[in-house]
C-alpha positions, 0 to 999 in steps of 0.5 A: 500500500502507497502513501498519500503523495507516494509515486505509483510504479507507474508514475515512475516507470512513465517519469523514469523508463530507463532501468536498472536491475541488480542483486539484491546481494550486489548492491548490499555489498556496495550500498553506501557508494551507489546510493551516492551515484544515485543522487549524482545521477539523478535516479527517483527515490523510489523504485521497485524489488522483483524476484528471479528465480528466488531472488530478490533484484533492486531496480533503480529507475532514471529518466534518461539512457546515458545515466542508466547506462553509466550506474550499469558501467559502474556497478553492472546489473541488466536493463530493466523492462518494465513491461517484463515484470508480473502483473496483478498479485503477481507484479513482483515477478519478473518474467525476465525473457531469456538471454 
């Protein structure tokens, strides 16, 4: 359940499409260093947790292509598709296509 004032996910998917997704465990380890480049780069405060075959990935949402692409350069993680991820009480599913 949101807040009052609280962005929706689709708020922020249509105001930040450009996503990042990283383990949960990879951006743990680093938490501190990225949540610094978050701010530099100017990704939304909220963003969303999806599970992956039973585990949890962070995604971190920007508005445009080079500040994903720079956060992916730097502490890795995959683009993020919106579209891919589950829908009604299973929207915290990614249906993540296959590589």
């Amino acid at each position: 359940m949101r807040r009052k004032g609280e962005l929706s996910p689709a708020r922020v998917d249509s105001g930040w499409p450009h996503q990042v997704a990283m383990r949960g465990d990879d951006l743990r380890a680093r938490f501190d260093e990225i949540q610094v480049a978050k701010s530099e780069l100017g990704a939304c405060a909220r963003g969303h947790t999806v599970r992956l075959k039973d585990e949890d990935w962070i995604v971190t949402c920007f508005a445009t292509p080079e500040a994903a692409a720079t956060f992916r350069e730097r502490f890795g993680g995959v683009a993020f598709n919106p579209k891919d991820r589950g829908k009604g009480k299973r929207w915290h599913v990614w249906n993540r296509p296959p590589n």
